[in-house]
TIMI-319099 format. One record per residue: z negated, y, x of N, C-alpha, C in turn. Coordinates in pm, whole numbers, plus 50000, padded with zeros to 5 digits. Example, Ala and Ser with C-alpha at 12.3 -4.5 7.8 and 13.67 -1.06 7.14 Angstrom:
2
492204943151319492204955051230492204967051320;492924977551285492864989451367492135000351290;
***
This chain:
595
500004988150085500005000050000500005012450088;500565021250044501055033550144499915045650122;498355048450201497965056450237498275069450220;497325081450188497975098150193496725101550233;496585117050243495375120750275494395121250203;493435122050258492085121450198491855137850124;490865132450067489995147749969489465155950074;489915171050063489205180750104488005176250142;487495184250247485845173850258485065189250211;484065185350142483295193550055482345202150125;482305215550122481395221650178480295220550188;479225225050280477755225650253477225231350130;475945221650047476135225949933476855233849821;478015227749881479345236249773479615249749757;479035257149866479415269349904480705276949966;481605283549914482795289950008482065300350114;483085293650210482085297250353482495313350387;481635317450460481805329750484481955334250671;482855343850682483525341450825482985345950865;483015348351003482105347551125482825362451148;481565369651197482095382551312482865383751406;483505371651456484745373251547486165368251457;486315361551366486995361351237487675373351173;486365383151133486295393251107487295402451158;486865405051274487635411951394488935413051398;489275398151436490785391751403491655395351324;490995393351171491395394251020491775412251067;490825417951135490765435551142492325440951200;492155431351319493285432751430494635425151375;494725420051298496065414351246496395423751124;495725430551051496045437750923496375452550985;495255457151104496075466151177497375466851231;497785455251280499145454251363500225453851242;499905444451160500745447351008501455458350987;500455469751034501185484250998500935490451088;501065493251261500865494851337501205510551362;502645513151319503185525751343502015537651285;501945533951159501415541951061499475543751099;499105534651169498165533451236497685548551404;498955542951436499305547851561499495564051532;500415565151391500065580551356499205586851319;497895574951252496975580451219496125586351338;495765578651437495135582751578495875595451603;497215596051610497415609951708497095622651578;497795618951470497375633851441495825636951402;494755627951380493735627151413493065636951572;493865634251646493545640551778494075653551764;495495657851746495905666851712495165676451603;494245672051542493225680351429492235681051520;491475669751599490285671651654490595682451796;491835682151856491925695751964492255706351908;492855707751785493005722851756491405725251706;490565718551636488975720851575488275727751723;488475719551863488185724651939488065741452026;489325746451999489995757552025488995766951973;488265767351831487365777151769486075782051844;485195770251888484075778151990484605781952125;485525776652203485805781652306486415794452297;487445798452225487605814052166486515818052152;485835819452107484415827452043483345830452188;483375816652242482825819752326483755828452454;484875822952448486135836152526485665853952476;485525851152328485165866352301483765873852344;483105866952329481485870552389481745874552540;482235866752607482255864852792483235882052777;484335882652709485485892652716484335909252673;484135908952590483255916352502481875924852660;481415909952698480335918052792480925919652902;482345917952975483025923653079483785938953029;483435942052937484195955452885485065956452839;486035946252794487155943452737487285953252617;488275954352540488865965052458489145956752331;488965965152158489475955052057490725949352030;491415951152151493045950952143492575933152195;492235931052274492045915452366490905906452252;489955915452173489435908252075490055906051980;490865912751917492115911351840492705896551835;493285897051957494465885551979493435875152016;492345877152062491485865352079491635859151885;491005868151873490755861751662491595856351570;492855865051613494225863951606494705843951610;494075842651763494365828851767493415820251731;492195822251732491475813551653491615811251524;492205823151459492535818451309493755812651248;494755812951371495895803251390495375790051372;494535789351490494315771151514493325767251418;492695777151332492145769751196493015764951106;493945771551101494925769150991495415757851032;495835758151188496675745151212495635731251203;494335733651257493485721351224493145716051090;493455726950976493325722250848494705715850789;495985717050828496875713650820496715699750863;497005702150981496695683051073495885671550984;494645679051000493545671450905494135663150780;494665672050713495135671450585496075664650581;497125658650661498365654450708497615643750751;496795638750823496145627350878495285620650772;494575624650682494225619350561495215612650460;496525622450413497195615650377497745605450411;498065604650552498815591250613497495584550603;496565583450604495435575550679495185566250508;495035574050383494875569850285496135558350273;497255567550262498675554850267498475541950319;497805545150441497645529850510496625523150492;495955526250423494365516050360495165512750241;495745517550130496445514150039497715506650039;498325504950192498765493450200498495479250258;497405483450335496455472850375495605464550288;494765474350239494025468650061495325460949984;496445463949975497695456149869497995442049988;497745444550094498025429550161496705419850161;495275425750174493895418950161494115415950016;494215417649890494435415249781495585401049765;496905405149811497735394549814497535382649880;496555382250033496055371150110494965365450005;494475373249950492965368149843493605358749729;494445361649684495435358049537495745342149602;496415339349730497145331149793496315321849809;495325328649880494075313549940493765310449793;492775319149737492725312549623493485301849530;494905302649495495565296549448495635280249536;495555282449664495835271249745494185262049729;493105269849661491955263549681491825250649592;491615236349605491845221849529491015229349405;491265225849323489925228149211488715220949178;488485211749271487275205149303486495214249409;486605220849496486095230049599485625246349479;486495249149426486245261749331485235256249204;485235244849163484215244149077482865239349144;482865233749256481825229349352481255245849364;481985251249406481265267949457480965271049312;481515272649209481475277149124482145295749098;482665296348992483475307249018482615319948969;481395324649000480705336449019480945336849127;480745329649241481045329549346482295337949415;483455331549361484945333349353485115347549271;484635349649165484985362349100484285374549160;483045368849209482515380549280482995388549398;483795376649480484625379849625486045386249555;485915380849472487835390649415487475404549354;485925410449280485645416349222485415424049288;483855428549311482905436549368483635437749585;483755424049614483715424349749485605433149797;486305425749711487615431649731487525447449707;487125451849607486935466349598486345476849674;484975466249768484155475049840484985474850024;485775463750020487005463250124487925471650123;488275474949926489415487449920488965498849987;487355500849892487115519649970486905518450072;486705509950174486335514750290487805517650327;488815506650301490085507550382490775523050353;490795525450262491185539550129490265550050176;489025552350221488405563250237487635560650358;486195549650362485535550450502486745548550600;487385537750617488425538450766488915552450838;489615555650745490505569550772489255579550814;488205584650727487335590750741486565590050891;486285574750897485215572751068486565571851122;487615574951130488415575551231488505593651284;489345600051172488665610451210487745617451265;486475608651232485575618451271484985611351411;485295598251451485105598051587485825604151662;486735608351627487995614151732487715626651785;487155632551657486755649151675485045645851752;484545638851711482915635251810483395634051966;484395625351977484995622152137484795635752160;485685641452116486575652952189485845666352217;484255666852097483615677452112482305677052211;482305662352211481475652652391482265662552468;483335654852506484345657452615484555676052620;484685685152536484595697852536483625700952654;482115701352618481125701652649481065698052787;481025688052851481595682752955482305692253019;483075697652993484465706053018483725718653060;483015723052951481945738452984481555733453135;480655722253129479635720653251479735704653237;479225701953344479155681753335477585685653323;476605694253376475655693553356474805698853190;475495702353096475375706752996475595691252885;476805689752925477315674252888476505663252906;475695661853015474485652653050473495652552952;473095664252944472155669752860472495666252711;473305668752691474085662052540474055649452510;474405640052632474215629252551473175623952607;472095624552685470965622152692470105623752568;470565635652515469495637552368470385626752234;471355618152265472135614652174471425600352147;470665600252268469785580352317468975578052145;468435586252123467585584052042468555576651863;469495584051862470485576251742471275567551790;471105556551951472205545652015470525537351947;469595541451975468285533651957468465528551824;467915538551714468505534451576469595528651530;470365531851576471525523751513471655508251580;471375506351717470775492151743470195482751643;468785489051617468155485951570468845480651432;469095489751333470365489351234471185474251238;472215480751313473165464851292472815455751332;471655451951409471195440651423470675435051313;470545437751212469705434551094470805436750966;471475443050973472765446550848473145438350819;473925428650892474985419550849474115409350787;473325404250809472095397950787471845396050630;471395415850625470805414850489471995415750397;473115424550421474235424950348474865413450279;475175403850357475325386950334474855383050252;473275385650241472435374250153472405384850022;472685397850037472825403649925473735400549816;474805398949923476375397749821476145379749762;475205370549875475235359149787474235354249663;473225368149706472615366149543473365374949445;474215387349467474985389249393476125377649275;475945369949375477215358449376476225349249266;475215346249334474215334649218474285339749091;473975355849056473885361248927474885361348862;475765363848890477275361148821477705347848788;477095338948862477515326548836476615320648728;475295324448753474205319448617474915328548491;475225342148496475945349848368476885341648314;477805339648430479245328248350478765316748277;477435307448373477615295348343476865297448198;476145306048161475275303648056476145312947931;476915321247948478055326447880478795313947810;479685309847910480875298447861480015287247812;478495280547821478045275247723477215280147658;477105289147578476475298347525476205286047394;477105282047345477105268947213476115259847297;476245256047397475065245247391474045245747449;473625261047491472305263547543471535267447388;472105270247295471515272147177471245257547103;472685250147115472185234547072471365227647121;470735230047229470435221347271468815231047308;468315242247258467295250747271467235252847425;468135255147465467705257847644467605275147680;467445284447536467775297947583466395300947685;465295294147673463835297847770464325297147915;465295285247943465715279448040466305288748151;467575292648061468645301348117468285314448149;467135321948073466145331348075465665325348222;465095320948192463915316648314465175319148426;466125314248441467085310548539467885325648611;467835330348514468765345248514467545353748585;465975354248485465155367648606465215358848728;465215345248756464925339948906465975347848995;467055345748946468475351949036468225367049077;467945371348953467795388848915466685394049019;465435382549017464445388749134465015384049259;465775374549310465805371349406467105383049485;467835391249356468645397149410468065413349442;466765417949348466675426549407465725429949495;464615414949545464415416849656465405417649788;466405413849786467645412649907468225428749911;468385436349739468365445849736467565457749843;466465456349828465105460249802465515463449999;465455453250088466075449650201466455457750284;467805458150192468865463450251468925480650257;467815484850137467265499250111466345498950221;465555496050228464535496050340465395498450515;466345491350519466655490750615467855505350614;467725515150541468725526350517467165536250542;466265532350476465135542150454464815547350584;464955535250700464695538350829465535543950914;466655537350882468175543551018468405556850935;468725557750806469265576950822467815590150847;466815585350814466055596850864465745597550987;465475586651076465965584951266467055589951329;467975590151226469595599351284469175616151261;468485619551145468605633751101467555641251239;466645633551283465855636351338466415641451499;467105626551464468075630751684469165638251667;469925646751544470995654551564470375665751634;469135673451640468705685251697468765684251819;468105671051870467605666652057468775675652142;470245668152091471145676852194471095692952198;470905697152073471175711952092469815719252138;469105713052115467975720852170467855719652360;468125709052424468145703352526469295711652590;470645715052512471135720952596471085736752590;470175741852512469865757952520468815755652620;467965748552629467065746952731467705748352881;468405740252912469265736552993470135747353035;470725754952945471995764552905471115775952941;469745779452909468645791052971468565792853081;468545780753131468075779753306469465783053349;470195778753363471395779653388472135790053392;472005801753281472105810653281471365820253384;470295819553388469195824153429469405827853606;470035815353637470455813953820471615820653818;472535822053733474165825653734475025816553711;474725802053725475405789853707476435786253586;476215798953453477185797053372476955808853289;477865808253220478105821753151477615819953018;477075832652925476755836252837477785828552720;479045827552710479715822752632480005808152656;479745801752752479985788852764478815781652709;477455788352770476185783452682476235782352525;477015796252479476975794452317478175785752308;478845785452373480385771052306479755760652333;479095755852412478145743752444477415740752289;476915753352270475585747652138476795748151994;477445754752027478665754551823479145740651869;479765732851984479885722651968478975713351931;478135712751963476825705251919476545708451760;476475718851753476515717651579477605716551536;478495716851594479935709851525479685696951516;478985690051632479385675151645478065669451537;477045674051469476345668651348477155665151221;478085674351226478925664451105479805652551104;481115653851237481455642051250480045629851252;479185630551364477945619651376477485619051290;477175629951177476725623651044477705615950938;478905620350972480115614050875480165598250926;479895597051080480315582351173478805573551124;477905578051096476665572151126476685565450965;477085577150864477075573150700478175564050679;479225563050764480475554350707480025543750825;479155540650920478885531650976477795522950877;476955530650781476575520150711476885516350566;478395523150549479135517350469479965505950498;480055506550646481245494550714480065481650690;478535484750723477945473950719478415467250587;478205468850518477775464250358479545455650325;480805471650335481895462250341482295452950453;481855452150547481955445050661481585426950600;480115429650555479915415050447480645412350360;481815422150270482415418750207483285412350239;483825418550324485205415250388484895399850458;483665393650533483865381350591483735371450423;483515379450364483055370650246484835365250199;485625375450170486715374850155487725365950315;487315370450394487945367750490487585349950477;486555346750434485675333150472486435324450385;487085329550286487785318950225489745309150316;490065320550439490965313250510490285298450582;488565300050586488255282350630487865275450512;488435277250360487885269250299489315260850275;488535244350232489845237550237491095244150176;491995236150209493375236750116493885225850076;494595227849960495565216749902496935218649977;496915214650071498415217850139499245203150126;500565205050074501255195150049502605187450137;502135195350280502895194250353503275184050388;502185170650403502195161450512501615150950387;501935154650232501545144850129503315134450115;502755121050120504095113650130504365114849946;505715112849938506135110049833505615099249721;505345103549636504905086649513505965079349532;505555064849538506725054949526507405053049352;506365053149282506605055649129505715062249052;505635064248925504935073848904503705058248839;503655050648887502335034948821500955041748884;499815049348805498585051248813497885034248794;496885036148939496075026749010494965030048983;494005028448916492235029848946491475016148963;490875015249106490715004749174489545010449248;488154999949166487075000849194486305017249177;486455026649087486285041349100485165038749079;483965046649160482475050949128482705066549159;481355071949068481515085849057480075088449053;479505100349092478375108349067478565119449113;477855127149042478235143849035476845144549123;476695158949183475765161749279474185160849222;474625163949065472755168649072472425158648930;473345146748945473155138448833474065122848896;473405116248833473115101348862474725099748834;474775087848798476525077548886477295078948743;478345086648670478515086148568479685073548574;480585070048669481705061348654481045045048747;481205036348675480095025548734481045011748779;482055017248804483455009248889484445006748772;485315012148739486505010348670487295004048695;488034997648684489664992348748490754995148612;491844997848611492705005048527493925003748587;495554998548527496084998248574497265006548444;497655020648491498585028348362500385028048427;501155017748284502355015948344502855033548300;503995033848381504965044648361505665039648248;505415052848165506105057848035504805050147933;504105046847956503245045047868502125053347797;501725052847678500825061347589499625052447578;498945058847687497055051347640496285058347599;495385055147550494295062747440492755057347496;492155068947572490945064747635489975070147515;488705063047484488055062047372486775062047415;485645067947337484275059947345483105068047321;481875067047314481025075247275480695090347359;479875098547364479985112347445479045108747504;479735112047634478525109047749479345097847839;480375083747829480835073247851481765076647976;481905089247994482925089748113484255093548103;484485095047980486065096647951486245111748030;485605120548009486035134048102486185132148253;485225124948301485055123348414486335116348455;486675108948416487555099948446488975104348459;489195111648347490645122848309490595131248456;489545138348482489545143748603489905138948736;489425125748775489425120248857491485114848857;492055111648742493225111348730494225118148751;493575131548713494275146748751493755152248902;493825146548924493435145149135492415158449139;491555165549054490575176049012489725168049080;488845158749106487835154249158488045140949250;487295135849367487945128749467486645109649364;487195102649429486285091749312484705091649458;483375087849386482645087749521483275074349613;483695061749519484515051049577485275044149548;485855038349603487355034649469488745039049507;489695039249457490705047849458491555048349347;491795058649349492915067549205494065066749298;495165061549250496875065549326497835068049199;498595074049283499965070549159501235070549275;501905056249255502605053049298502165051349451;501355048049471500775045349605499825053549705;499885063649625499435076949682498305079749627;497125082249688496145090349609496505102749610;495825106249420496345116449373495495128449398;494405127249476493615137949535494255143149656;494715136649726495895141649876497045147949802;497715149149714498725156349655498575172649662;499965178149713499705192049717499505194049606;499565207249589499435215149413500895217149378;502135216349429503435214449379503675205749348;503175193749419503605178049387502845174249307;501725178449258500035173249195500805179349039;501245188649040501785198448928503065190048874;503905181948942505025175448872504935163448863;503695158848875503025149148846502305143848748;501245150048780499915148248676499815160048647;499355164148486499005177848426497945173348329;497135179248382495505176648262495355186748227;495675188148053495595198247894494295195347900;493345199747895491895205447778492025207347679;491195215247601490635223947524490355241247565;490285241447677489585254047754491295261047821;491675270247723492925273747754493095288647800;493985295247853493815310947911495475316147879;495025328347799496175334747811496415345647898;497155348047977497175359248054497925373148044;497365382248064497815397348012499495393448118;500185397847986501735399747965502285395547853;503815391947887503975388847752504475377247707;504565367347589504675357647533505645348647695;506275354647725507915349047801507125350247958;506485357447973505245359148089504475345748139;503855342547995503265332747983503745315147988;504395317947958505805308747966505575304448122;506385311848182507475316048294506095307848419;505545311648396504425304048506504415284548511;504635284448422505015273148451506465265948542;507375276048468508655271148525509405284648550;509265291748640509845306848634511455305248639;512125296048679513355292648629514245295248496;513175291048404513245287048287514445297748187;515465292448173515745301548006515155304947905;515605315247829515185316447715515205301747574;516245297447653516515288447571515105279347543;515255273447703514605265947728512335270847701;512765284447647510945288347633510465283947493;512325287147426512315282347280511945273647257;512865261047326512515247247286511275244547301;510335246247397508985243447426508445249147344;508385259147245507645261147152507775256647075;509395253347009509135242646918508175230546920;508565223147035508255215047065506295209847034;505815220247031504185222047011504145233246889;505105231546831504635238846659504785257246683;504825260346770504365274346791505695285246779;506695277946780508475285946769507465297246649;507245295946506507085305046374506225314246407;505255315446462504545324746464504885336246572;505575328946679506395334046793506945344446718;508395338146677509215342646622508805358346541;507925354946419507365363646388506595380346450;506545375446580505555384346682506765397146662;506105410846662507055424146715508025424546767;508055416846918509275419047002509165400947027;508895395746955509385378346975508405377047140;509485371747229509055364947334508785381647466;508585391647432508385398147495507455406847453;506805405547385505455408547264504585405747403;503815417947402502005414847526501305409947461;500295399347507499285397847483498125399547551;496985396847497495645395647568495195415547524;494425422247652493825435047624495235442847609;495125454247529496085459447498497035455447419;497675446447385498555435747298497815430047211;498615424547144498435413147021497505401647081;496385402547011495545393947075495765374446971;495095367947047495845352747018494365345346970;494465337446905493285325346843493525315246930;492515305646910492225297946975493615287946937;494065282346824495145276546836496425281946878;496355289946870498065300346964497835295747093;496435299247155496365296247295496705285647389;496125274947233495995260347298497375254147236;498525263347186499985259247173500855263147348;500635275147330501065282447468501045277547616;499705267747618499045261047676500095248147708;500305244847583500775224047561502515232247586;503035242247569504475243747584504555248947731;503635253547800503745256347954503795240647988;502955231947955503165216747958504435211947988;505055214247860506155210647829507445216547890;507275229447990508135235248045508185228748232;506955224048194506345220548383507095205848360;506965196048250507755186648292506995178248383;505865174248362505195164548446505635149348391;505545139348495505455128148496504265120248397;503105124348437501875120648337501395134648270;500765130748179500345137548088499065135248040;498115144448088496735135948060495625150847975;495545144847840495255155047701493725151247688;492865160247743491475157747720491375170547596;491115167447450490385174347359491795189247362;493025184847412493655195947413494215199347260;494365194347169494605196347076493235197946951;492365200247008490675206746946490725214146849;491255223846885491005236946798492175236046669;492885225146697493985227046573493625221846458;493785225146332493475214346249494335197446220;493355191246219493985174146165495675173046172;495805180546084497535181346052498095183146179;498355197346196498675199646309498995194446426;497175189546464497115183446555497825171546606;497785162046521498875155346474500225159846511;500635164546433502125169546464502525173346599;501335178246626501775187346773501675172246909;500405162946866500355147346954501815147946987;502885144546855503695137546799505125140846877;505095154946870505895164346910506255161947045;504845158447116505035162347250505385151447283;504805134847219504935124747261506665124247261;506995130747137508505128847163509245138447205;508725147647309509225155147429509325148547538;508165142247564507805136247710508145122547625;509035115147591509275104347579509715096847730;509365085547770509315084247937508065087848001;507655093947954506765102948012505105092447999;504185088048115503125086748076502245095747982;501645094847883500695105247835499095094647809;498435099647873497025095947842495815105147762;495625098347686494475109847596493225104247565;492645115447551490865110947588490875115847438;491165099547350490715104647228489715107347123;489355116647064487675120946943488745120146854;489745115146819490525113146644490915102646658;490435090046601490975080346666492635074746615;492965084246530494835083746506495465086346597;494685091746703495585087846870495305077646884;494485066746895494485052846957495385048046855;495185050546693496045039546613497665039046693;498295051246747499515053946776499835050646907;498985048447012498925048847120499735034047191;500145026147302500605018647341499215007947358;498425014347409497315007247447496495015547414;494715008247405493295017747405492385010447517;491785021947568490905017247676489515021447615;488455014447622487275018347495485935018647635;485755030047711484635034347798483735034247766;481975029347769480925024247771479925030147861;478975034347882478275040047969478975038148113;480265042848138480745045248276481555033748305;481305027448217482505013048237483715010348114;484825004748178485364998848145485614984648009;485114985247900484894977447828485744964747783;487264970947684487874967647648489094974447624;490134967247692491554969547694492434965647610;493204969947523494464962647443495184973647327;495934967847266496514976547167495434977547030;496064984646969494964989046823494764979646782;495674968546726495754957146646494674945446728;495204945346853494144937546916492514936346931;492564955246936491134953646954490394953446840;491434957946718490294958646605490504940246548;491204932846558491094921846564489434912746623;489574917246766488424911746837487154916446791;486894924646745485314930946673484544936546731;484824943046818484314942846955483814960046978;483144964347034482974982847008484084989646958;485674984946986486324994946920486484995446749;486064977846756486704979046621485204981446530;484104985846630483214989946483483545006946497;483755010246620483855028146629485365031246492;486005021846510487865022146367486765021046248;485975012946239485205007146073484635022946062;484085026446136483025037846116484145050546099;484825050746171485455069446139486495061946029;487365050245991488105047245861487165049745763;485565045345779485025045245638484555056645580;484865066745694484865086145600486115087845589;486605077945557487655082645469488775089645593;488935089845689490085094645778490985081745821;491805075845718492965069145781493965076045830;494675066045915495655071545998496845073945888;497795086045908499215086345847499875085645874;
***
């Protein structure tokens, strides 16, 4: 029998991993080079703003030095003259460097977005429900956005304003090297703090965004069963479960404030050190002859020039912290597995194998207790049995969604968990109940399945699942929006839309857990019927709660606490007397015969 690859191997406690600070970096340095030019312009005219910003105290201080040599208002003139040139031109630059600088976070953010869309899609859906998707929505949500502003506003911003910090160092310097000493000697005290700082940021940021991540995920999970935390009285539970998250997130909160409470009032404190240090300095100095009256005051306007860039670098430095966690959070999903279908061999036929399957889910005992199952091609089986017996589990494990704990699932020789998601997709397709329409329009919705597709061909598939009339009916037919903004859809539109993307994908098997739920009896029916005689050839397996799918079916397989019971056609099994044929006595005797 011909071997494929094995199942994704499952993360540590089913977590999507989060990348490492040299990852990070990488991810930094490859999205830079992406757009390199536009990068490269951002730096110079950046510089080009930060040397004309320069030009203003050294004039001034030119005018003071001019002023006490006796100079005339004709030389103060043209002194002012040009300083108010090179304001204009530094506000120009500036302004010109923001715009480009914004452009290029906004095309960077549109490529971090498109890499996010990609991995995701490539992620098995056994790994995304293992993490669980608070997890996943939170990194596309909150973390992608806090990646946008930095890219869109902090980047451009701490670029700027280190450039103009360099350059108003380096000024200073320029007055005197001994004035310059003095400058950044008093600067030690905010290299201290901010040490202190990122050693501890990434830290707390992390565990922030992953209790962020827990809360969203307890919101979803107790949302989407909202019906059976009430059936089943668990609202104390989910309560209880939600403040646990809620405190655990705003102590991490709590943290990460603390650790702001300390680094920005330690910065406000050391912006003075330099300027005071160098009037000190700039006194004496004066004092011997060693420098002039106007170089001392261009020394100190740079210094209070340079509190805003350092306050702009120091505030968008602990904005980089926070998106910095975002971003490995996002970034962390290039090491989570993939369904890559590169190196998946071909099915020899489309004959589903289940041979020896055991199953247990992580935080619950063995639900599949060794199966063996052998489904011919083109055949209609009807998996059956009480709730709780495994039939979901099992559908899953068929639809290569979950790996078996032992055993093996193949089709055509292949396990169907090694299948890419192109080949897994023209293969096996497992319908639910749990259906999604997505904002666009009717032909939108469609088209994802088979973007090829004609009009013709969107038609037929609606026929095909009952849904052509109401279509038809819609405003603009197959180009009618739905979802927010548009014509919104019921639960049976959805779960038509659903079975005709089915029907457009053209899979080999066909495996219908509760996908026809929400329809009524009739319908439902019709729509079985429809499809069975779409996909004629076609395996279809259904995990049936009506049992007028087993009456119709080729075969019934009747599941038992995780096993395998009894195999055969309708006639057979209700012949033998056996669980199926008291589960037929019991739903025939309310009166639901088959038609």
């Amino acid at each position: 029998m011909t071997t494929g690859p094995t199942a994704p191997a499952p993360l540590p406690s089913g977590r999507l991993p989060v990348a490492e600070a040299a990852a990070v970096r990488r991810a930094t340095v490859r999205l830079v080079r992406a757009d390199g030019r536009a990068f490269l312009a951002v730096l110079g005219l950046n510089a080009a703003a930060a040397a004309m910003g320069l030009t203003g105290p050294w004039l001034l201080g030119r005018i003071i030095d001019e002023v006490r040599g006796g100079s005339g208002v004709g030389t103060v003139d043209r002194l002012a003259a040009t300083l108010l040139a090179c304001a204009v031109a530094q506000l120009l630059l500036a302004r010109w460097a923001r715009y480009v600088g914004h452009r290029f976070g906004e095309r960077t953010l549109a490529r971090v977005r498109e890499e996010f869309v990609d991995r995701t899609l490539a992620l098995p859906a056994s790994v995304v429900e293992r993490a669980g998707t608070g997890d996943l929505t939170a990194r596309g949500t909150a973390d992608v956005d806090a990646v946008g502003r930095t890219l869109r506003d902090s980047g451009p911003e701490l670029l700027i304003s280190s450039v103009q910090a360099l350059f108003l160092i380096g000024a200073v310097f320029a007055l005197d090297p001994l004035l310059g000493v003095c400058a950044l000697s008093g600067l030690t005290g905010i290299l201290v703090v901010l040490r202190w700082y990122l050693r501890r940021a990434r830290t707390g940021y992390l565990a922030e965004g992953a209790a962020n991540s827990e809360v969203a995920e307890i919101v979803a999970a107790t949302a989407s069963g909202a019906r059976t935390v009430e059936a089943l009285r668990l609202e104390r539970r989910r309560i209880t479960a939600s403040r646990d998250g809620l405190e655990v997130s705003r102590r991490r909160r709590f943290h990460t404030l603390f650790l702001r409470t300390v680094f920005f009032p330690g910065v406000e404190v050391s912006y003075f050190v330099p300027q005071v240090l160098v009037l000190l300095v700039g006194g004496v100095l004066l004092a011997r002859g060693s420098v002039s009256l106007g170089a001392v005051v261009s020394a100190a306007l740079y210094l209070q020039q340079l509190s805003g860039p350092l306050d702009e670098i120091l505030m968008r430095v602990e904005l980089l912290q926070s998106s910095g966690a975002s971003f490995a959070r996002v970034e962390g999903l290039a090491g989570a597995p993939r369904a890559d279908s590169a190196d998946s061999p071909e099915p020899a036929d489309d004959r589903i194998d289940v041979t020896g399957v055991r199953y247990a889910y992580d935080r619950g005992g063995e639900v599949l207790r060794g199966v063996d199952l052998t489904v011919r091609p083109g055949e209609r089986l009807a998996v059956v049995g009480p709730s709780g017996a495994g039939k979901t589990t099992l559908s899953r494990l068929l639809a290569g969604i979950d790996a078996p704990t032992s055993g093996t699932v193949t089709v055509g020789g292949v396990p169907v968990v090694g299948l890419g998601p192109e080949r897994l997709r023209r293969q096996v397709v497992l319908v639910t109940q749990e259906h999604h329409v997505f904002l666009g329009t009717v032909r939108d919705n469609l088209l994802i399945a088979e973007p090829a597709a004609t009009d013709g061909d969107l038609w037929a598939a609606l026929s095909a699942v009952g849904a052509d009339t109401w279509v038809r009916d819609l405003p603009d037919g197959l180009d009618t929006r739905l979802g927010e903004g548009g014509r919104r859809t019921d639960g049976p539109q959805a779960q038509q839309l659903a079975l005709a993307r089915v029907v457009l994908a053209d899979p080999h098997t066909l495996i219908l857990d509760e996908a026809t739920a929400l329809l009524d009896p009739t319908t439902a029916r019709h729509t079985e019927r429809a499809l069975a005689a779409v996909l004629e050839g076609r395996t279809v397996i259904a995990i049936a709660h009506r049992l007028h799918t087993a009456h119709d079916a080729d075969r019934v397989a009747v599941m038992e606490d995780g096993l395998l019971t009894e195999l055969g056609t309708h006639e057979e099994l209700v012949t033998a007397g056996g669980a199926y044929a008291a589960l037929w006595q019991r739903w025939h005797g309310e009166g639901k015969t088959p038609t």
